[in-house]
C-alpha positions in Angstrom: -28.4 -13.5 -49.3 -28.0 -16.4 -52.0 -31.5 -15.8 -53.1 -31.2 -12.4 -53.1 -27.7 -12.2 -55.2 -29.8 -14.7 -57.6 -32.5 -12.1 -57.5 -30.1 -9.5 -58.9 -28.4 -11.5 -61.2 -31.3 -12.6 -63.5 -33.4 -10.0 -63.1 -31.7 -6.8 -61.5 -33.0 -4.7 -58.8 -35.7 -3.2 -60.5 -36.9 -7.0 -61.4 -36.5 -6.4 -65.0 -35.1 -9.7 -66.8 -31.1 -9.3 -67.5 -30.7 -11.0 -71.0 -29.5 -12.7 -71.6 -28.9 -15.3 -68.6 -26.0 -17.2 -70.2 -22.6 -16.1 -71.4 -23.2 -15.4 -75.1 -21.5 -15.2 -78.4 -23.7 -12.9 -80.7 -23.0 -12.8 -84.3 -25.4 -10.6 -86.8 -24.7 -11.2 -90.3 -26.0 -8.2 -92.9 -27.2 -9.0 -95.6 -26.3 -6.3 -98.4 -26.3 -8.3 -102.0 -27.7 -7.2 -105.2 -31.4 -6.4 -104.4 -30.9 -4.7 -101.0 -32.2 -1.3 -100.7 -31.5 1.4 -98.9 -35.1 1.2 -96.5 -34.0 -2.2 -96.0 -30.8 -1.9 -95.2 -32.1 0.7 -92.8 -34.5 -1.3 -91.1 -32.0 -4.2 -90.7 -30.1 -1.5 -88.6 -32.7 -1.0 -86.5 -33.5 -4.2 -85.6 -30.1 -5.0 -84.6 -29.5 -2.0 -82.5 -32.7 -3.3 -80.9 -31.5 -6.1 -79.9 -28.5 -4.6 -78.8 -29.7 -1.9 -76.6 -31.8 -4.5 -74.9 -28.9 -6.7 -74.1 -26.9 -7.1 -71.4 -23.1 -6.5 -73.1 -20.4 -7.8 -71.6 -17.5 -4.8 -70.5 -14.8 -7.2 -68.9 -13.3 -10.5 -68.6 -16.3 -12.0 -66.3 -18.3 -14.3 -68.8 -21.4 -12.2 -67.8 -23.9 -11.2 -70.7 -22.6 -10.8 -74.9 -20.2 -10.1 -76.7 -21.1 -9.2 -80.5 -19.6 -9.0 -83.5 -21.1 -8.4 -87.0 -20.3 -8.9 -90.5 -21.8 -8.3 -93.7 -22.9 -10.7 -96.5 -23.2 -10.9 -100.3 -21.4 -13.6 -102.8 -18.8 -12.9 -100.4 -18.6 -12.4 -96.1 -16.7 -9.8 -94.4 -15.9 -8.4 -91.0 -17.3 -5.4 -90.1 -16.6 -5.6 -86.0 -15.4 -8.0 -83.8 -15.6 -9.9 -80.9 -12.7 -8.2 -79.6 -13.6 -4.5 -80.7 -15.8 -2.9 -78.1 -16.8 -3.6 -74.7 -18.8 -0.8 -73.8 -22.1 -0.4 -74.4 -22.3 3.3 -75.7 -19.1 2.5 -78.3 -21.0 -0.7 -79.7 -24.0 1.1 -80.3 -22.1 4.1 -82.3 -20.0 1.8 -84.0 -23.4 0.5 -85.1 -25.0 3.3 -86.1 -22.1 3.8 -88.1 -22.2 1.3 -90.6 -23.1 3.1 -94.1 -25.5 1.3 -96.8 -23.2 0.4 -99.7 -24.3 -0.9 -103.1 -23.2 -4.4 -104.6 -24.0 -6.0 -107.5 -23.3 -9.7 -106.4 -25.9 -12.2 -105.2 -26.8 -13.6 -102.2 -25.2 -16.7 -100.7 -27.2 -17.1 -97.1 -25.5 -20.6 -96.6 -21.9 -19.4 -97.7 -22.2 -16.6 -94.9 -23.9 -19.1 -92.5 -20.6 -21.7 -92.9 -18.2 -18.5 -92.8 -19.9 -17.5 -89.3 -19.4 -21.0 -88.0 -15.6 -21.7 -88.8 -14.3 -18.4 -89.0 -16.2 -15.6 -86.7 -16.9 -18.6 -83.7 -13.5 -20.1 -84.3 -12.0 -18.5 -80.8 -14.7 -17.6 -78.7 -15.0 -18.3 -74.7 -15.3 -21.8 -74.4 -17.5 -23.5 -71.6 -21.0 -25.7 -71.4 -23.0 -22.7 -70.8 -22.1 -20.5 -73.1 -24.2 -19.8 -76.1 -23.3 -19.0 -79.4 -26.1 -17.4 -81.7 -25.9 -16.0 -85.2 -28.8 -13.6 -86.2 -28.9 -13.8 -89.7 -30.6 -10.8 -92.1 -32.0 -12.1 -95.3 -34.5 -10.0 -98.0 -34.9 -12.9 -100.7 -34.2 -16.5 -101.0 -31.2 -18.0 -100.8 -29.5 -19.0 -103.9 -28.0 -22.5 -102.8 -30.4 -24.9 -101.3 -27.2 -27.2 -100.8 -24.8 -24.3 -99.1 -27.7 -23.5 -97.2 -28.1 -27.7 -95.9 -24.2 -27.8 -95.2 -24.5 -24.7 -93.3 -27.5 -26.5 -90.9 -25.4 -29.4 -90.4 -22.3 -27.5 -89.7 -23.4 -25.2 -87.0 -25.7 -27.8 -85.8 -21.8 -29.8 -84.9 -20.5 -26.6 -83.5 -23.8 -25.5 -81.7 -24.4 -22.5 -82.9 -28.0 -21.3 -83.0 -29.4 -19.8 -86.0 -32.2 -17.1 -86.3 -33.3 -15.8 -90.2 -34.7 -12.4 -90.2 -36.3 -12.7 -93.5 -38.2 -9.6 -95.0 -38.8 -12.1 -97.6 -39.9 -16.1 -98.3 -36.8 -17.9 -97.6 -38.4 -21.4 -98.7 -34.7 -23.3 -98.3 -33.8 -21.9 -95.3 -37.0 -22.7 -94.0 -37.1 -26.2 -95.4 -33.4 -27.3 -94.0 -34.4 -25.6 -90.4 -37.0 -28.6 -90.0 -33.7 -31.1 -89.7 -32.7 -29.5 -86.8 -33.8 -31.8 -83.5 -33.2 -29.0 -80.9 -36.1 -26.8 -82.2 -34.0 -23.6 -81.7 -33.0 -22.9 -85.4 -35.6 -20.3 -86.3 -36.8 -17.8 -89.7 -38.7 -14.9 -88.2 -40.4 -13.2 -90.7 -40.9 -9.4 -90.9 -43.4 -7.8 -93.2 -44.2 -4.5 -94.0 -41.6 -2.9 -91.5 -43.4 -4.0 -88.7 -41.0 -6.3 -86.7 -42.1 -6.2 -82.8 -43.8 -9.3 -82.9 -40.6 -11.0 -84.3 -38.4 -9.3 -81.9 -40.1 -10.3 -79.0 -39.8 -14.3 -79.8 -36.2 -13.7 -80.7 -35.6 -12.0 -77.0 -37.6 -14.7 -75.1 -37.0 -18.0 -77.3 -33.3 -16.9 -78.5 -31.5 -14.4 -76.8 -33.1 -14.8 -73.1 -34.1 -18.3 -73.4 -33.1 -20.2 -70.0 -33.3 -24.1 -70.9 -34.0 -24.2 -67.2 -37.0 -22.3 -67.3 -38.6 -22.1 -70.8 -41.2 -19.9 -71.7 -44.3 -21.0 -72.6 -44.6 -18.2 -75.4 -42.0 -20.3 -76.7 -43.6 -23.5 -77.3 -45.3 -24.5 -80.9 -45.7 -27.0 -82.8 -43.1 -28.6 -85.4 -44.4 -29.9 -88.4 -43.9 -33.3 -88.9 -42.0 -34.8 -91.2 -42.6 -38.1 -93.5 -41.2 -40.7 -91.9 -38.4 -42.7 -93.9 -36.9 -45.5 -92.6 -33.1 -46.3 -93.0 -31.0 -49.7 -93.4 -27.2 -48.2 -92.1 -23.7 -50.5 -91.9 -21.1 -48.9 -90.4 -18.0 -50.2 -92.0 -15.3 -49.8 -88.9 -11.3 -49.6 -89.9 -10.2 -52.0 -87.4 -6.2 -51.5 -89.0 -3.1 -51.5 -87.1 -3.0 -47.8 -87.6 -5.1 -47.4 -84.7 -3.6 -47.7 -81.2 -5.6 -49.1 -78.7 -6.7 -46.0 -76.7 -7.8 -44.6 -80.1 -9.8 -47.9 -80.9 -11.4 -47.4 -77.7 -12.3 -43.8 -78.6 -13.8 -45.0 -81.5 -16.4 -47.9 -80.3 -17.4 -45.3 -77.4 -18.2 -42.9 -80.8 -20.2 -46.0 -82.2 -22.0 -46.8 -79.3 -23.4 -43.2 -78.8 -24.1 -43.0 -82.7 -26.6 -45.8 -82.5 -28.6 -43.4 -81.0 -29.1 -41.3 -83.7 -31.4 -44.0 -85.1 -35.5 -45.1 -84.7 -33.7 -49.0 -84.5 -36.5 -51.1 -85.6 -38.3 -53.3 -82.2 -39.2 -55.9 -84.7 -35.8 -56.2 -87.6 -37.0 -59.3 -89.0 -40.7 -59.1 -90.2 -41.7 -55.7 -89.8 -41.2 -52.7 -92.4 -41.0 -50.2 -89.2 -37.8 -48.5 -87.5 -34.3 -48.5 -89.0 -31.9 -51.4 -88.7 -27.9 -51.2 -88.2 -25.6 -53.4 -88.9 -21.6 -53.3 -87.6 -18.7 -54.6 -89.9 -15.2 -54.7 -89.1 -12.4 -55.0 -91.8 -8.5 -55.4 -91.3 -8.9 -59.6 -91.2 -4.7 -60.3 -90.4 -4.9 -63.0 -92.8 -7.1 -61.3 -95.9 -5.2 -61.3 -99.0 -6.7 -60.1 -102.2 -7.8 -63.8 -104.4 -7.8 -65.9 -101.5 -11.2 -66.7 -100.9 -11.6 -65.5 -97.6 -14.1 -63.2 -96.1 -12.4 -59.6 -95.9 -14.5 -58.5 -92.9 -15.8 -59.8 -89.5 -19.1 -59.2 -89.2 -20.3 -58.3 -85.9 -23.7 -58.0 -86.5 -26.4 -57.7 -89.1 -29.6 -56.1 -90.0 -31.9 -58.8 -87.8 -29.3 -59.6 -85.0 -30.9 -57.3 -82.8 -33.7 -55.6 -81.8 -33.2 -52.5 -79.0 -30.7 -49.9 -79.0 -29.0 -51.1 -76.0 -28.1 -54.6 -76.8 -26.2 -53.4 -79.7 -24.6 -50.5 -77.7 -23.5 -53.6 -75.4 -22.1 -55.6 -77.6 -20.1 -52.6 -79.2 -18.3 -51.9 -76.0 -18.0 -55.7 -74.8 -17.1 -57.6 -77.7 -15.7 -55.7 -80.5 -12.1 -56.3 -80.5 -9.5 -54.9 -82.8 -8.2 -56.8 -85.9 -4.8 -55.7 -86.8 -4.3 -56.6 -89.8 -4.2 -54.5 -93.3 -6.6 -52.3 -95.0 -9.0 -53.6 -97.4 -12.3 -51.0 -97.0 -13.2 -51.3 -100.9 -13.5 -54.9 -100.3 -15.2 -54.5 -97.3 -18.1 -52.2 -98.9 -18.2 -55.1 -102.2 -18.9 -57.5 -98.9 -21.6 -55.8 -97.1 -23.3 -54.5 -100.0 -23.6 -58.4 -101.5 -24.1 -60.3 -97.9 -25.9 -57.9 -95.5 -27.9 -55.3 -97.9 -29.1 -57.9 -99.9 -29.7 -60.6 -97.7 -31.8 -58.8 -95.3 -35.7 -59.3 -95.7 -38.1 -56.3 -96.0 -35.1 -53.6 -97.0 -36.1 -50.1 -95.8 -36.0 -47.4 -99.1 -32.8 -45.6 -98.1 -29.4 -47.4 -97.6 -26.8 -45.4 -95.9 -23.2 -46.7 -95.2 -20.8 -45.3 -92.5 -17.4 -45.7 -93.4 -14.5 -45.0 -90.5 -11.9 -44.7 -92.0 -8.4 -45.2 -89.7 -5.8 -43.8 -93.1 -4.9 -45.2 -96.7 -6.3 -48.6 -97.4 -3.9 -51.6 -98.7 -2.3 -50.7 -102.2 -3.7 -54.6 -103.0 -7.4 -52.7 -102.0 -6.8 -49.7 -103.8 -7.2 -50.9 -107.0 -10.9 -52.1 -106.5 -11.6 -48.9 -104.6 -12.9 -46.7 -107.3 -15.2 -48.7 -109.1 -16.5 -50.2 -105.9 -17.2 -47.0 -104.3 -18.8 -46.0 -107.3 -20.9 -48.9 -108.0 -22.0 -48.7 -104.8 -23.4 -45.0 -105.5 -25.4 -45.5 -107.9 -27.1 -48.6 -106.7 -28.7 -45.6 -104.7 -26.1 -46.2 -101.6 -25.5 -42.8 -99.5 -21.3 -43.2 -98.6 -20.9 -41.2 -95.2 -16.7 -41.5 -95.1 -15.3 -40.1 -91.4 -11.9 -40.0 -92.0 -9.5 -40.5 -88.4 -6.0 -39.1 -87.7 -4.0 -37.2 -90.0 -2.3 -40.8 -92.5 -5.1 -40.5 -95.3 -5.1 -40.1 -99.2 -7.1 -37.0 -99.6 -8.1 -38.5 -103.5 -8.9 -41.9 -101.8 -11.2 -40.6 -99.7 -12.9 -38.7 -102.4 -13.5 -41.4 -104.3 -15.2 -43.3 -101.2 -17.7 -40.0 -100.2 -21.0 -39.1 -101.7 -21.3 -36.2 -103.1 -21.6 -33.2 -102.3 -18.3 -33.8 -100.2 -18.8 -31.0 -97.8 -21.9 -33.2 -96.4 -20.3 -36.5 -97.0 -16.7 -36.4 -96.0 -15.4 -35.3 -92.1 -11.4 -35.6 -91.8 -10.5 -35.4 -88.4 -7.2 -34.5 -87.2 -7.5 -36.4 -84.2 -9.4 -39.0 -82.9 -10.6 -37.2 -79.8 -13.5 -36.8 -77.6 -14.4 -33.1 -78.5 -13.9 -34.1 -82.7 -16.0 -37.1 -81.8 -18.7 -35.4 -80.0 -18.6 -32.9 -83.3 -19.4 -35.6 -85.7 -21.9 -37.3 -83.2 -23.6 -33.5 -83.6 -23.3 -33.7 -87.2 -24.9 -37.1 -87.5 -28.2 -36.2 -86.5 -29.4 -33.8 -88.7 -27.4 -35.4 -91.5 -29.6 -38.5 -90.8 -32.7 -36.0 -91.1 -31.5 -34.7 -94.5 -31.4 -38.3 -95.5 -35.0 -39.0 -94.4 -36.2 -35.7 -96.5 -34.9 -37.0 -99.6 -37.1 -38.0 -102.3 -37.0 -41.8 -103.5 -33.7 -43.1 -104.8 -35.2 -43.2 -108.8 -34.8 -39.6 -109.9 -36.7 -37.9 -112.5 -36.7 -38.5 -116.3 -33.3 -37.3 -117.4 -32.5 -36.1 -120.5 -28.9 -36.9 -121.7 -27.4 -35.5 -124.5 -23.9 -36.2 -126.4 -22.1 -33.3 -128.9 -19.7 -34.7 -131.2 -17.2 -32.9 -133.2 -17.1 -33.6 -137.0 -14.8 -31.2 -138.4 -13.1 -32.0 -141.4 -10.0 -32.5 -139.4 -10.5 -35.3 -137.7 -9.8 -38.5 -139.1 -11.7 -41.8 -139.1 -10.0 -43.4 -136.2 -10.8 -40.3 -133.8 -14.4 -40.8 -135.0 -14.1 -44.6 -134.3 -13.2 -43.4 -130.8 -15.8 -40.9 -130.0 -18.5 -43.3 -131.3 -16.9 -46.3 -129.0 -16.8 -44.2 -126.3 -20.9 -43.1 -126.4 -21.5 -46.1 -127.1 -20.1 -47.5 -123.2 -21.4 -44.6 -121.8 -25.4 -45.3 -123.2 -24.4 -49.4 -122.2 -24.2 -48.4 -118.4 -27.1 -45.8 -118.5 -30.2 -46.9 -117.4 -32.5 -46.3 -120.4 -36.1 -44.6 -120.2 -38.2 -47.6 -121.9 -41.3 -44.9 -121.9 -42.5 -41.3 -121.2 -43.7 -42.1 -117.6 -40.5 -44.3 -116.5 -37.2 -43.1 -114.6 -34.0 -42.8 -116.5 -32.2 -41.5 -119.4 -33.5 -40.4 -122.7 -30.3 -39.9 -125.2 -29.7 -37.7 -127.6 -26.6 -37.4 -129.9 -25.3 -34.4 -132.1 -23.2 -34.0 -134.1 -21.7 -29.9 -134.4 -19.4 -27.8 -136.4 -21.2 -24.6 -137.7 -24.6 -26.2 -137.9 -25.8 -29.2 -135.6 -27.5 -31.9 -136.8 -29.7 -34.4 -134.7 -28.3 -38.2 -135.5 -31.2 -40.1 -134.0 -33.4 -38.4 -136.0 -34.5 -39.6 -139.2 -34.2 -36.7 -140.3 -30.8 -36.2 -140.4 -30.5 -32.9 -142.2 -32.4 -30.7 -139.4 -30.2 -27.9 -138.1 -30.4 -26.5 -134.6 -28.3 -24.3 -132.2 -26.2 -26.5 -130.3 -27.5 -24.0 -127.1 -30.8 -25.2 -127.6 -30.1 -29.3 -127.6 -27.8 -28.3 -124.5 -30.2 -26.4 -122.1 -29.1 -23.7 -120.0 -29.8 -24.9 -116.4 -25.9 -26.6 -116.0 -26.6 -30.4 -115.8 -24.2 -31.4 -117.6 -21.9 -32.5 -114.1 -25.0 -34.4 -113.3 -25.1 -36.1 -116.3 -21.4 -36.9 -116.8 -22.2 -38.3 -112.9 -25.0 -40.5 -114.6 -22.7 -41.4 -117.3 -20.2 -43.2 -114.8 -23.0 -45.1 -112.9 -23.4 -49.2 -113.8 -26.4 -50.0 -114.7 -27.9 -52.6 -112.1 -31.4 -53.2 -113.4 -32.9 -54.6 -117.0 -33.1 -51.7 -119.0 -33.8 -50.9 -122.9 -30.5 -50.1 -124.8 -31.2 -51.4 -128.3 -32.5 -48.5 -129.6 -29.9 -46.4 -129.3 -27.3 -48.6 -129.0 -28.5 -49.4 -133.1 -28.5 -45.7 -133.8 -25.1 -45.5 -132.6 -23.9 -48.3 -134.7 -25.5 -46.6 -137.9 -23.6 -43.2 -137.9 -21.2 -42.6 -140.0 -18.6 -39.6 -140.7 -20.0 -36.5 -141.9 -17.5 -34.6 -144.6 -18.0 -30.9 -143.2 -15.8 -27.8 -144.4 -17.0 -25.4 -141.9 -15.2 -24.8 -138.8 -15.8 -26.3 -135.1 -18.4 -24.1 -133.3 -20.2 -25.1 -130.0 -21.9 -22.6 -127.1 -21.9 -25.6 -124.8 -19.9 -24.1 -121.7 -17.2 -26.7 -120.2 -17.0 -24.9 -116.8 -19.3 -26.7 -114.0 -20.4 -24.5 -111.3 -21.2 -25.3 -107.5 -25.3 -25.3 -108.7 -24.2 -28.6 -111.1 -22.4 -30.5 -107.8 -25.9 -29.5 -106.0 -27.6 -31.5 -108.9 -25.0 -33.8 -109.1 -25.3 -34.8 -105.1 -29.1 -35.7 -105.5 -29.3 -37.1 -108.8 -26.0 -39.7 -108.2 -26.3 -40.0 -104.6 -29.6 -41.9 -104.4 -30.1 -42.9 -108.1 -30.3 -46.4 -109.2 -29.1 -45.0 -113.3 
């Protein structure tokens, strides 16, 4: 009888496969922005009633079969129907059929809709280990935020929610940020020409009716593989008062299980293979700012060990709370200048993990900024995993990489389930940080508007020329056309511009053409805060600077350069400051 009630329940009486096996949370997301048309819209439809007349839909309280919802996607996402809406078959199916094509003229924002799925559609759903929660995504072009589209990845990856991309078009970023998933269950099915059966049929067997228990071999390819980076990682642990006990133990069983996010290095020392960790505590009860004492205990560096499980070991042995004050600015200055650089064969991406327990010393806070900064753009990647709800929301800004969404987690509180959802998050973040390219970014070209007008008077001139002039002195200077770093240009503008490092002073252009149009000026104002740690070329322009002189102009102030960033300049910003060494 057991075998037979099995019998029935995966497969039915007629043996037919009930799909799916698991209790499931189905989400389809439409897309309809500006270039959707009405025989794609149509065909979108179809698929997803499809789907849905194929499934098993759940009409009751038992967890048995899926519940589904959809929504619909531009700029913007909106509910169309909900979880709670229908739960019978036939009504889902009209309400379906129902939905009516409707123009837009606003662009497409995959990852925005992606994020919106994750916090807000799966935000109460049935809870349980078994039960699955998948987000079929339509998509007819690209997406326009490769970054959006990388937060989204990480973020369902930390709530477990399974993406599929139905792309009638290339989608090279969502395809790109799927390879950073480890479970090999984030998928873009492409449909050309209408013809969709093929990429119905994986979704159904690999997606929707996948049993973990008993995969099917249709489902089984190949993942490309993936240059492999390796990664030198501290993780910087607030070891404050502010944590009690039971909290601090909560927090070294998070460490020990995030070790194993890593490839740890079998040979630390001597060989250039595997990624090395090293554990820092700060909150020394007798650290005072000018002392002369070391702000941190370390527990152990880059070379102290060589497996996985000796450092898990130690972790839960013989890390022992401090109890003292605050001091994590001081604590980053010390790791950076004793464990980074100490360490023999460094691995080409650096990547600190700060847990933060709430708001450092006031004595600490004054370092904080330039600290955190300097440490950015000595190419250092800042993860900040902020514990409890005592924090400085500015404070923690200044600590994270950029962009913030993928370098800052607050957690309300320090918890098994919010712990599991940043161990969840870690992993794929860790693959993002392997894809990126090497810490020297491309050739940058920098450019500075001044205003002349007749109005201002030689003391506000004497201030815009001091300030260029500290902003070129901690800018790594290109030294030739092949080399990394800044190339500067400075302008001057009121109805005319003219180019001051020219000789050729008297040349006029539009100040739109000196300031290009594709919005990197938040990168570059990024750059312009970044200390220069390496010998660079500054004479040149650093002499040009000192040569101009006020300009007498009668015409009035006229720039097109736009003062507005947008969220494509922080995408810029986040891989140009993040990793560069200008």
């Amino acid at each position: 009888m057991i075998m037979e009630f099995l019998s029935y329940t995966e497969f039915g009486w007629n043996g037919k496969l009930k799909c799916p096996v698991y209790p499931t949370e189905l989400v389809f997301a439409l897309d309809t922005s500006r270039t959707l048309t009405p025989e794609t819209f149509e065909l979108m439809r179809e698929i997803m009633i499809a789907i849905v007349s194929d499934a098993r839909i759940r009409d009751s309280n038992c967890p048995v079969g899926a519940r589904v919802a959809v929504v619909s996607y531009n700029s913007v996402t909106h509910h169309l129907i909900r979880f709670s809406e229908f739960h019978k078959k036939n009504k889902l199916l009209n309400a379906l059929k129902n939905i009516s094509y409707q123009t837009s003229s606003s662009e497409r924002d995959t990852g925005g809709a992606m994020r919106f799925i994750a916090k807000n559609v799966f935000k109460r759903t049935l809870q349980g280990p078994n039960v699955r929660k998948i987000a079929v995504v339509f998509s007819h072009g690209p997406a326009t935020d490769a970054s959006s589209v990388k937060q989204a990845v990480l973020e369902m990856r930390a709530v477990e929610v399974v993406p599929v991309v139905i792309a009638f078009e290339n989608t090279p970023h969502i395809s790109q940020a799927f390879l950073m998933d480890d479970s090999g269950l984030f998928q873009v099915l492409n449909v050309r020409g209408g013809q969709y059966n093929e990429a119905l049929r994986r979704f159904q067997l690999c997606t929707l009716c996948y049993d973990k228990c008993k995969p099917d071999a249709f489902c089984e390819r190949p993942r490309p593989r993936l240059a492999r980076r390796y990664v030198d990682a501290a993780f910087i642990l607030d070891s404050s008062q502010k944590l009690s006990s039971a909290e601090f133990e909560q927090v070294k069983d998070f460490m020990s299980r995030a070790v194993t996010a890593f490839n740890i290095s079998s040979d630390p020392e001597t060989s250039v293979l595997g990624d090395r960790i090293a554990v820092v505590s700060h909150a020394l009860p007798d650290f005072k700012a000018g002392t002369g004492k070391s702000p941190v205990k370390k527990e152990f560096d880059f070379v102290t060990y060589r497996s996985k499980d000796r450092m898990r070991r130690y972790i839960k042995e013989s890390l022992q709370q401090l109890n003292g004050e605050a001091a994590v600015s001081y604590a980053i200055q010390w790791t950076i200048g004793n464990v980074f650089s100490g360490a023999p064969n460094p691995r080409p991406l650096k990547f600190i993990i700060i847990i933060s327990a709430g708001k450092t010393s006031q004595w600490d806070k004054k370092t904080l900024k330039n600290i955190s900064l300097q440490a950015k753009c000595q190419g250092y990647a800042l993860l900040v995993i902020s514990l409890g709800k005592s924090y400085d929301r500015n404070e923690l800004e200044e600590l994270a990489s950029i962009p913030l969404e993928q370098h800052l987690i607050q957690l309300g509180r320090i918890h098994k389930p919010e712990l599991d959802y940043v161990m969840r998050f870690l992993k794929p973040f860790i693959c993002f940080l392997r894809s990126m390219s090497a810490r020297l970014v491309p050739p940058t070209d920098l450019v500075f508007a001044s205003d002349f007008h007749t109005e201002d008077t030689p003391q506000i001139f004497e201030r815009m020329r001091e300030i260029v002039t500290v902003m070129v002195t901690v800018t790594k200077i290109r030294n030739n056309v092949f080399s990394t770093g800044t190339r500067v240009t400075v302008v001057s503008y009121t109805l005319v511009v003219h180019n001051l490092e020219d000789d050729n002073f008297e040349k006029e252009s539009n100040l739109s053409d000196v300031i290009t149009s594709n919005r990197e000026m938040h990168t570059l104002l990024l750059k312009l805060k970044c200390i220069d740690v390496m010998n660079t070329i500054k004479s040149k322009p650093l002499k040009a600077l000192s040569t101009v002189t006020k300009q007498k102009n009668v015409n009035e102030r006229h720039s097109t350069a736009s003062s507005n960033p947008t969220s494509s300049q922080q995408t810029q910003g986040f891989r140009e400051s993040r990793y560069s060494s200008s």
